[in-house]
TIGU-83937 format. One record per residue (C-alpha): residue in three letters; z, y, x; residue number from 1. Coordinates in nm, 3 decimals. Example, Ala and Ser with C-alpha at 12.3 -4.5 7.8 and 13.67 -1.06 7.14 Angstrom:
> ALA,0.780,-0.450,1.230,1
> SER,0.714,-0.106,1.367,2
% end
This chain:
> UNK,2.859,0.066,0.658,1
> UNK,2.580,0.235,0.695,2
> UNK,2.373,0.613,0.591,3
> UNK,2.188,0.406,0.300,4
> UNK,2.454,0.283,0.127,5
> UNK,2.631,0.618,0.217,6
> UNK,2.385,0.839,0.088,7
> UNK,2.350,0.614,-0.182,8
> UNK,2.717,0.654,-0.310,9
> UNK,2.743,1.016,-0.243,10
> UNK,2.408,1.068,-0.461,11
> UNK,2.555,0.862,-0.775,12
> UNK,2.929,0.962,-0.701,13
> UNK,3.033,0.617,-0.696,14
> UNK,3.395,0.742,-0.594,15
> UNK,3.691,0.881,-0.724,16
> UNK,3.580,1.245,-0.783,17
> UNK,3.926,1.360,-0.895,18
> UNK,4.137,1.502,-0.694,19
> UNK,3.866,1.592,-0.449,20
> UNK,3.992,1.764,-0.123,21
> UNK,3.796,1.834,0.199,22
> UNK,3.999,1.642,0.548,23
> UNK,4.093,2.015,0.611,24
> UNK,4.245,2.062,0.298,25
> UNK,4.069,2.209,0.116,26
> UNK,4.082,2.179,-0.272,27
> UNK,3.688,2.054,-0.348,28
> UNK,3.477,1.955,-0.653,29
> UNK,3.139,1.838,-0.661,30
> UNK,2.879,2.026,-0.907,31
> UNK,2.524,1.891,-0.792,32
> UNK,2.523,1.668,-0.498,33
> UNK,2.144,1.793,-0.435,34
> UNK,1.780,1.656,-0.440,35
> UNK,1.776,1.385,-0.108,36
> UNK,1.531,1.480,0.119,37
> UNK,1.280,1.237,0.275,38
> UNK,1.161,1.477,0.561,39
> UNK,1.317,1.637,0.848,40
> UNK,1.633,1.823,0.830,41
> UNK,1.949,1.764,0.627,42
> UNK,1.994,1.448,0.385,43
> UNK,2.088,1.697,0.076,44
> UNK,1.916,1.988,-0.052,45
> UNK,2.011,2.253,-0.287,46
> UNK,2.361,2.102,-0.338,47
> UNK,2.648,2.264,-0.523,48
> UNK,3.005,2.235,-0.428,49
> UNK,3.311,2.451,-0.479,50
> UNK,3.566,2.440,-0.213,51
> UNK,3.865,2.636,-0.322,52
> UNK,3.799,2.935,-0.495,53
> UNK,3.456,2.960,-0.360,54
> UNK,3.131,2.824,-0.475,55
> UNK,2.827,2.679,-0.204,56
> UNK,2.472,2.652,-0.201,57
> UNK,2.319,2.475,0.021,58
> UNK,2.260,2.132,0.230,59
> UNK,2.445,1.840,0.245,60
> UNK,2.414,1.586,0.551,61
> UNK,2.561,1.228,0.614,62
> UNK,2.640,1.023,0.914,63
> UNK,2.903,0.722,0.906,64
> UNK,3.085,0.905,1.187,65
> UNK,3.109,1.297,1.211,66
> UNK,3.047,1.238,1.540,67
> UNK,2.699,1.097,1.495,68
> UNK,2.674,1.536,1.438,69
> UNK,2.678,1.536,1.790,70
> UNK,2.468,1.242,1.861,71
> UNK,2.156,1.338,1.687,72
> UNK,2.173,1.691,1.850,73
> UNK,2.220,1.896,1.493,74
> UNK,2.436,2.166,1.633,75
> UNK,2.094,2.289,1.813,76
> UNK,1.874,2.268,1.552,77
> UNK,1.850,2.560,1.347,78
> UNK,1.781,2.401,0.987,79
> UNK,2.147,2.214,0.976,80
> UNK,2.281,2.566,0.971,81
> UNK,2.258,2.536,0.576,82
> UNK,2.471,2.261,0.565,83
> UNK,2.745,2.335,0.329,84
> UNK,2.954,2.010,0.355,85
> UNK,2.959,1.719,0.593,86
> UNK,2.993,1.372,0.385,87
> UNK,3.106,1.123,0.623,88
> UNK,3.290,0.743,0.649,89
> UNK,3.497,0.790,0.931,90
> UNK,3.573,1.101,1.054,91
> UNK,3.627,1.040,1.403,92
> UNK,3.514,1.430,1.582,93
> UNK,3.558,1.798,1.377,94
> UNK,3.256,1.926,1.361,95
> UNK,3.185,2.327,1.455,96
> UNK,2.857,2.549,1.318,97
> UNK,2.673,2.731,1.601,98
> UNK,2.880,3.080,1.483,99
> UNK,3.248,2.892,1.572,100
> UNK,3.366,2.802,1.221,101
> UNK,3.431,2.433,1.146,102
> UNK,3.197,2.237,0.872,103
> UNK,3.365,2.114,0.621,104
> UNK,3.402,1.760,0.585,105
> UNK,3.465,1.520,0.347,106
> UNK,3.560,1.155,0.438,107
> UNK,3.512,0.870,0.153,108
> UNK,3.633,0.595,0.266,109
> UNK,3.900,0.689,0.132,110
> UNK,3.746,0.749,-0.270,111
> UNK,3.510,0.459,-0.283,112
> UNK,3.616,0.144,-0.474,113
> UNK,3.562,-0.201,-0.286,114
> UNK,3.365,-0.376,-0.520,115
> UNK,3.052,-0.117,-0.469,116
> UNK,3.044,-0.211,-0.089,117
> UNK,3.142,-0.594,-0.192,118
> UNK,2.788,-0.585,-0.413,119
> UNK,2.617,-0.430,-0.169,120
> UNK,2.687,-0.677,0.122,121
> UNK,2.650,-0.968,-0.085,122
> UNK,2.235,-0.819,-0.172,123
> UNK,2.221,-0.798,0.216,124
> UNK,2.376,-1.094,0.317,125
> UNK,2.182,-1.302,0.075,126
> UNK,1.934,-1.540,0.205,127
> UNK,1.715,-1.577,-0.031,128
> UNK,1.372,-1.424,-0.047,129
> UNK,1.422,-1.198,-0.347,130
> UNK,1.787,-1.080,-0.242,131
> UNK,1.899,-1.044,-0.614,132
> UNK,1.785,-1.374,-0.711,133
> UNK,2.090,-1.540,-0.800,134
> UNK,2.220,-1.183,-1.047,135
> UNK,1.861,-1.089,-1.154,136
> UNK,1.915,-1.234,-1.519,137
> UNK,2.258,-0.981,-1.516,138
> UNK,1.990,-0.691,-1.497,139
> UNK,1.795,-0.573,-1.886,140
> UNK,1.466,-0.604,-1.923,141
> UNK,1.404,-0.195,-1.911,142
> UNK,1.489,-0.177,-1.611,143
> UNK,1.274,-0.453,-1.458,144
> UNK,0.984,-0.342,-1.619,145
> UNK,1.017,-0.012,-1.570,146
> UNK,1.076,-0.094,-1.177,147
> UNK,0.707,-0.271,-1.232,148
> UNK,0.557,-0.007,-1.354,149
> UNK,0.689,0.185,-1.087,150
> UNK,0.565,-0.014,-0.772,151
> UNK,0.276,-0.061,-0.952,152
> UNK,0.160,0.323,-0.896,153
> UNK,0.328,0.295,-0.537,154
> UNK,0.024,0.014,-0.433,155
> UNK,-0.220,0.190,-0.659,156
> UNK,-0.161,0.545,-0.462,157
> UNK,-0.111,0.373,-0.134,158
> UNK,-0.425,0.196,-0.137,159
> UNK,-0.626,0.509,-0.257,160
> UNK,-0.456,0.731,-0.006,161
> UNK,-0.671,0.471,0.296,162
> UNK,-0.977,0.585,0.102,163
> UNK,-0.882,0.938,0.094,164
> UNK,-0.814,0.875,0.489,165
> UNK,-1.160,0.696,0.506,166
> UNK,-1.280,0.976,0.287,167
> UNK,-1.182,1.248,0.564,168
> UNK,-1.369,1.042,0.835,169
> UNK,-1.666,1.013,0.598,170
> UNK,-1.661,1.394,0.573,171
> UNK,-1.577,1.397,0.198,172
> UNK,-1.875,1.168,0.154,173
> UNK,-1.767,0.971,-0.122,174
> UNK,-2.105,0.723,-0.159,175
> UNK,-2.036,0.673,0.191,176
> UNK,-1.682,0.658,0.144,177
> UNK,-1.804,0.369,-0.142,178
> UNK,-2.036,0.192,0.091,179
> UNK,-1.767,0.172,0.374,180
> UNK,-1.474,0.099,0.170,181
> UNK,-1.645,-0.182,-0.046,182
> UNK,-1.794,-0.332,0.293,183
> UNK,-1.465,-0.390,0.497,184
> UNK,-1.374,-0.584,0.163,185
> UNK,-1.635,-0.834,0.159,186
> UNK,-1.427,-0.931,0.473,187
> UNK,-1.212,-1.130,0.253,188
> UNK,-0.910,-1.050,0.499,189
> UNK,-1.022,-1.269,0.793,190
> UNK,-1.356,-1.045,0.858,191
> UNK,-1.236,-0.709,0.722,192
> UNK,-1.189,-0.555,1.069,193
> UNK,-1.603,-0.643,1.213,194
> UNK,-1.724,-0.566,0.856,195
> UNK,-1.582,-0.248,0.843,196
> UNK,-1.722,-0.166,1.209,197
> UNK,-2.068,-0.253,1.103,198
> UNK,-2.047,-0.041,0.790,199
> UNK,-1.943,0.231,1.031,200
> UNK,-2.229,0.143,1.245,201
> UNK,-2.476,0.104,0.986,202
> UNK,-2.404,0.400,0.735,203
> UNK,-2.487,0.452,0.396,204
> UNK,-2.783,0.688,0.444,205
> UNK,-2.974,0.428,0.651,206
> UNK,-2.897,0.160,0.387,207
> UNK,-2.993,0.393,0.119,208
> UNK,-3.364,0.447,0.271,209
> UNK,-3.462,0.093,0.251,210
> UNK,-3.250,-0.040,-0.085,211
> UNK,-3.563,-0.169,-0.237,212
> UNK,-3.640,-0.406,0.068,213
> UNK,-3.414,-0.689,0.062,214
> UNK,-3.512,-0.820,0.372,215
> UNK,-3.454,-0.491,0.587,216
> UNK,-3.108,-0.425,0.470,217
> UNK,-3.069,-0.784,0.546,218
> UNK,-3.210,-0.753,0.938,219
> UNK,-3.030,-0.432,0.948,220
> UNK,-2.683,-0.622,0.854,221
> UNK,-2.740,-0.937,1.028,222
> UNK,-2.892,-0.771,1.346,223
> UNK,-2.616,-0.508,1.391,224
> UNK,-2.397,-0.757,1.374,225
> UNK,-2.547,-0.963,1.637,226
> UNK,-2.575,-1.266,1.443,227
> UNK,-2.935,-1.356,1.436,228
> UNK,-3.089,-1.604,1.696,229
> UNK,-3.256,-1.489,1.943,230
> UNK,-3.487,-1.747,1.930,231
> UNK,-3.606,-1.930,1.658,232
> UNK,-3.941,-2.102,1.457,233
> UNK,-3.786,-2.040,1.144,234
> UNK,-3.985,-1.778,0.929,235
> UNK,-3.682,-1.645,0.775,236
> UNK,-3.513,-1.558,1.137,237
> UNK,-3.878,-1.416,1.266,238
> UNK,-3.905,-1.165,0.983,239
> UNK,-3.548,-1.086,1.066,240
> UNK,-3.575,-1.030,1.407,241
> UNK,-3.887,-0.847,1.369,242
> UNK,-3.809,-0.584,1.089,243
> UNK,-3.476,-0.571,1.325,244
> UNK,-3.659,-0.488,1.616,245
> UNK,-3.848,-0.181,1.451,246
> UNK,-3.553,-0.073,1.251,247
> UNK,-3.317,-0.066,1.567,248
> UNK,-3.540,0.128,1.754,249
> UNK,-3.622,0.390,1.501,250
> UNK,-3.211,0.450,1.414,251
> UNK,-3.126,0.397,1.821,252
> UNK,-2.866,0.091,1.696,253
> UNK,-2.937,-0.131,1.971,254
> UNK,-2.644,-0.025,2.169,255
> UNK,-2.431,-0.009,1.874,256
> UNK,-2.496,-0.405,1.835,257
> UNK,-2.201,-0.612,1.761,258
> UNK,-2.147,-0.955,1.957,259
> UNK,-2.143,-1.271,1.762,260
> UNK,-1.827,-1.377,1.867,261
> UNK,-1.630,-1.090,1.648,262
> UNK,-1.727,-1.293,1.350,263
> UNK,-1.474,-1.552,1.226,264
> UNK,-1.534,-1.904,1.037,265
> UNK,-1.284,-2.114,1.148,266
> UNK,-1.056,-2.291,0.897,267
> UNK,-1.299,-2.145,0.617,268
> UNK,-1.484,-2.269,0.302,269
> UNK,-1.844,-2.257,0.416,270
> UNK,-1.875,-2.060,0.098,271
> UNK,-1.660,-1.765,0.275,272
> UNK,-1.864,-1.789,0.613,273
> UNK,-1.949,-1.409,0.720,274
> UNK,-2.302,-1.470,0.740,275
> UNK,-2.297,-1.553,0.298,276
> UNK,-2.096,-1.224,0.255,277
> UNK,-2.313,-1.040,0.484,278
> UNK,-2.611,-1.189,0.260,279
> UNK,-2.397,-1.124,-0.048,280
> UNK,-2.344,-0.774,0.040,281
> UNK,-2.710,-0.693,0.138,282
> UNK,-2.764,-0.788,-0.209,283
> UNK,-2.540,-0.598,-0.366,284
> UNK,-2.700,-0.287,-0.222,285
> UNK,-2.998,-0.379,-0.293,286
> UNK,-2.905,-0.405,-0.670,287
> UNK,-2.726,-0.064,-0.700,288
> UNK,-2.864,0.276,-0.598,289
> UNK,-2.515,0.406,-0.541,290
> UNK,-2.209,0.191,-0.499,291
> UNK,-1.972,0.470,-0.593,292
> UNK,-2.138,0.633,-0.925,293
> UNK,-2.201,0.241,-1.056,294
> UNK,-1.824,0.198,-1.003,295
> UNK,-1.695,0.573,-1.151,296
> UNK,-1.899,0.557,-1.440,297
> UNK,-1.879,0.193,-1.553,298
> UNK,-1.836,0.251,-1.933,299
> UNK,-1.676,-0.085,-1.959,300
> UNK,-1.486,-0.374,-1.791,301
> UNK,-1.821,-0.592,-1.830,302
> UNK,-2.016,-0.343,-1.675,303
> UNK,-1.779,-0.345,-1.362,304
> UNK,-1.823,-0.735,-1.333,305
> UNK,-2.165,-0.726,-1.430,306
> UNK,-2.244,-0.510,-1.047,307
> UNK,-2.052,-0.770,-0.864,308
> UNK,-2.227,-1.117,-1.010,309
> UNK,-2.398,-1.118,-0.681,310
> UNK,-2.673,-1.389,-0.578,311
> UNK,-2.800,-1.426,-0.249,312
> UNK,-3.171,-1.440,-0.162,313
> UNK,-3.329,-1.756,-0.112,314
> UNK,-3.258,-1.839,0.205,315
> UNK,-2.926,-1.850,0.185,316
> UNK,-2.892,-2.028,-0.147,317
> UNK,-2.953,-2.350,0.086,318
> UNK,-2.757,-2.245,0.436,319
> UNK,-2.438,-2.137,0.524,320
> UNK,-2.571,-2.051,0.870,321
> UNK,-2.903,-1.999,1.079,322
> UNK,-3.066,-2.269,1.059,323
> UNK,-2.876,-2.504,0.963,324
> UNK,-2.998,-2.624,0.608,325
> UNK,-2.671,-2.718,0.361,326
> UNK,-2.667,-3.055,0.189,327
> UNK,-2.648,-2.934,-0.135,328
> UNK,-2.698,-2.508,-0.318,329
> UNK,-2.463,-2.255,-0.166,330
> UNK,-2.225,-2.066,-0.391,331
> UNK,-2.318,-1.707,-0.541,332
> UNK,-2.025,-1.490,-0.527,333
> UNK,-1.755,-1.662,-0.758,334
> UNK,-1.518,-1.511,-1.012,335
> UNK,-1.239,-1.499,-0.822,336
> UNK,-1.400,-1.315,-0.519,337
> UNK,-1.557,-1.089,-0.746,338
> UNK,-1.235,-1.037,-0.905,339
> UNK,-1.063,-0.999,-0.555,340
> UNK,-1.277,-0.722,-0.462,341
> UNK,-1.268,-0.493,-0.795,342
> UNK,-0.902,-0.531,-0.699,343
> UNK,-0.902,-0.423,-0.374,344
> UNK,-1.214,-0.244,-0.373,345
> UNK,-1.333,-0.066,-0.695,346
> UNK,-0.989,0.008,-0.832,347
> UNK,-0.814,0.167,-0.512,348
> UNK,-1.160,0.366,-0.529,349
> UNK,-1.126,0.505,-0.894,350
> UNK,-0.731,0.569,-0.834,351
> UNK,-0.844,0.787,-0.478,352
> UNK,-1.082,0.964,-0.705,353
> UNK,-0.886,0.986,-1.014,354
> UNK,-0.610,1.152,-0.753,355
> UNK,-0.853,1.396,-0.626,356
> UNK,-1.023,1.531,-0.910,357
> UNK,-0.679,1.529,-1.100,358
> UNK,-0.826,1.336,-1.413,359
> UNK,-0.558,1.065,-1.524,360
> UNK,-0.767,0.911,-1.787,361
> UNK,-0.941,0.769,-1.456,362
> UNK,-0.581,0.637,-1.315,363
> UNK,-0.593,0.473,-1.689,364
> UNK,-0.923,0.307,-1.686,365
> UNK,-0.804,0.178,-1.336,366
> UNK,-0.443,0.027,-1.462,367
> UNK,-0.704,-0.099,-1.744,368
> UNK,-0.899,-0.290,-1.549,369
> UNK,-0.673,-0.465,-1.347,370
> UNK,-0.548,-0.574,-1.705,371
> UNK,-0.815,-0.734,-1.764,372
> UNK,-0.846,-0.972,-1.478,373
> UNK,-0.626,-1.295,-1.442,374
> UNK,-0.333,-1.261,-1.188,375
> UNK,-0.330,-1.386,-0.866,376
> UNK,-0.129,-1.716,-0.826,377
> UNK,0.053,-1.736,-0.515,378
> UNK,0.423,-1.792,-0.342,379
> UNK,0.501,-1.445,-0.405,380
> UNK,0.392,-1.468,-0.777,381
> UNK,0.556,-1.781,-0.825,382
> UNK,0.873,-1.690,-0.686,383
> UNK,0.896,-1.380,-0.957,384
> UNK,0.828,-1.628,-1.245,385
> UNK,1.105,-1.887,-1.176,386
> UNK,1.293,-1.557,-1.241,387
> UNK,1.195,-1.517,-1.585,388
> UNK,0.902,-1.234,-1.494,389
> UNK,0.596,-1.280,-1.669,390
> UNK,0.267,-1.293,-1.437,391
> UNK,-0.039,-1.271,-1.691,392
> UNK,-0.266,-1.017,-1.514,393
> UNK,-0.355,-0.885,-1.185,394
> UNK,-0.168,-0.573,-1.269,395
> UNK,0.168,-0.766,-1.296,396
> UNK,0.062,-0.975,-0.961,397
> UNK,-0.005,-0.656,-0.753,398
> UNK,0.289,-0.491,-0.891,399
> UNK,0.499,-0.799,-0.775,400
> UNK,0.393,-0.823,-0.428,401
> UNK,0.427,-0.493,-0.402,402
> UNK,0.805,-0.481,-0.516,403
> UNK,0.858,-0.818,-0.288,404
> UNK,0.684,-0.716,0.046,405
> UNK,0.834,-0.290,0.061,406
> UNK,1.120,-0.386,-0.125,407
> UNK,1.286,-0.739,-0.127,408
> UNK,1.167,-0.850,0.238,409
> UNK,1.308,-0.509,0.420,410
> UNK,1.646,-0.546,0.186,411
> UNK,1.560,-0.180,0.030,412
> UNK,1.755,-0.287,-0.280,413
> UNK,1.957,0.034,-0.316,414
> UNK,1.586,0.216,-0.363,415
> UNK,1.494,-0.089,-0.629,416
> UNK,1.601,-0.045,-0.981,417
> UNK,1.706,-0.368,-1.033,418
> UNK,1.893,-0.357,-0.672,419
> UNK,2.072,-0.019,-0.719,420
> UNK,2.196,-0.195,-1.077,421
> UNK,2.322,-0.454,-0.933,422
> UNK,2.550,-0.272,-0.673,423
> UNK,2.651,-0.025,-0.975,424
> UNK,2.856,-0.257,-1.169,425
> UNK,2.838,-0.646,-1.214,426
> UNK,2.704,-0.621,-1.588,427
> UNK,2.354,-0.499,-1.725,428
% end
């Protein structure tokens, strides 16, 4: 046993609600257990009960023992003095308010049938992946989909609350905000932590003063990220290290340099090395005049794509490092990496914005886009298809691993649709 499942039972009364009496006595019945409250203070608010003749207003708080009253130090803090009932397992201590009287208490051990506590074990116990593999056919199709709907908003408003936090360190800058966000991202994962430094250390209104020269937002990249040679005949690396030189000096970045060695490539395509998507992004700057107003006022899905069919300059459509020449023409940004970051980059944007300005036609053109783009095929997606779920579009993928990594792998199945279903009753 434990305050989930507890709290969980008291908030659906799954128990015998007849015949209700408190362990003092008491004569009791239930008439709004109260909204459950994930802050500080009691589990309950604004429940209704009526014990005896008399009807209460006020908090409800559960513990598996009353004595666990004790044990998180309630009787001291002043906002458990609304508690109006005490909903416990095992009521092993009376409990006493600060003014003498005792709480009352009901125990429901006592009220509960076995077979809600028999369901729930078995979700907990199971050792599968997705805990509610084996009954997830048993659940209706509403209430799947509407439990992917729901964890769709969860990642959408997740994500865009880290841009409203990057927003805040950005001092509501939001091309800034744009420029920083969509930079970590060309990280691809493995580089998102030295790319967003160097965005940080390079910011938007230096970029912005020298968008129509390739090859300085391209020394300003590659030198602040301490990746050019130091030495070198190559006429490329010269030009670099020279505009690099001046530009450093003029915007005092020389001390803000990065060191090579924060740059990974191992166990990569040579088509993901950081030195193409620092090229890749230089270009992308250089194409757009603002990062965030091409992305908020895309009239179209083909417009969106249209800003990230990126091609790197010349130099490195034949290497995938300094000097080193590649044996055959270096991928431009593919599909699927474009694809990757108006998922992770251009949508959590719009939603952060959308959220702000309170315009959910915005949150609508977001959901759209991820619509139209192909879902991501992986062991999480897969898993949710031999299960009868239909993957089609990144929308349904991002939903899904959402729903598998907050919900199936921390067994949080009695805050899951399908889960709490499940522990209700044994049919749909």
């Amino acid at each position: 046993m434990n305050e989930d499942i507890l709290s969980f039972i008291w908030r659906f009364q799954y128990f015998a609600a007849e015949a209700l009496c408190t362990d003092e006595g008491s004569k009791l019945s239930i008439l709004r257990t109260g909204h459950r409250n994930g802050n500080a203070g009691p589990d309950f608010s604004e429940a209704r009960v009526m014990i005896d003749d008399f009807q209460w207003v006020g908090s409800v708080e559960i513990h598996v023992k009353s004595s666990d009253w004790y044990l998180h130090n309630h009787e001291t803090d002043p906002a458990y003095e609304t508690v109006i009932l005490h909903v416990v397992w095992e009521n092993d201590r009376p409990v006493m308010r600060q003014d003498g009287t005792f709480l009352p208490t009901l125990t429901l051990k006592q009220f509960v049938e076995k077979s809600v506590l028999e369901r729930y074990v078995q979700l907990q116990d199971e050792t599968e992946t997705i805990p509610c593999a084996g009954m997830f056919g048993q659940v209706n199709d509403i209430q799947k989909y509407g439990m992917l709907d729901r964890v769709l908003l969860e990642r959408l408003d997740r994500k865009a609350s880290l841009v409203t936090e990057l927003l805040a360190k950005c001092n509501n800058d939001w091309e800034e905000t744009a420029y920083q966000w969509l930079g970590r991202h060309f990280g691809f994962k493995l580089n998102d932590a030295p790319f967003a430094r160097l965005t940080e250390i390079v910011s938007w209104k230096i970029i912005r003063k020298h968008r129509d020269k390739l090859i300085q937002i391209e020394a300003l990249l590659f030198g602040c990220a301490g990746l050019v040679p130091t030495e070198s005949n190559d006429f490329y690396i010269r030009q670099l290290r020279t505009e690099y030189q001046f530009l450093s000096a003029k915007y005092r970045l020389k001390s803000k340099q990065m060191n090579g060695h924060e740059w990974k490539n191992l166990r990569m395509r040579p088509s993901g090395f950081p030195t193409v998507r620092l090229a890749q992004f230089a270009r992308l700057l250089n194409k757009n005049g603002s990062l965030f107003s091409e992305i908020i006022l895309a009239p179209g899905f083909s417009t969106l794509q249209s800003m990230f069919h990126i091609e790197q300059s010349d130099y490195w459509q034949d290497h995938y490092l300094f000097e080193k020449k590649s044996k055959g023409k270096v991928p431009l940004l593919g599909k699927d990496s474009a694809n990757l970051l108006i998922v992770n980059g251009a949508v959590p944007l719009l939603v952060a914005y959308a959220r702000h300005r309170q315009q959910p036609e915005l949150l609508e053109k977001a959901i759209y886009w991820l619509s139209e783009i192909a879902a991501e095929k992986n062991r999480i997606t897969k898993e949710w298809e031999t299960l009868g779920m239909k993957v089609t579009t990144a929308a349904d993928s991002q939903a899904l691993i959402e729903w598998y990594n907050n919900y199936c792998t921390f067994r949080k199945c009695l805050e899951c649709t399908v889960g709490a279903s499940l522990v209700r009753s044994v049919s749909p």
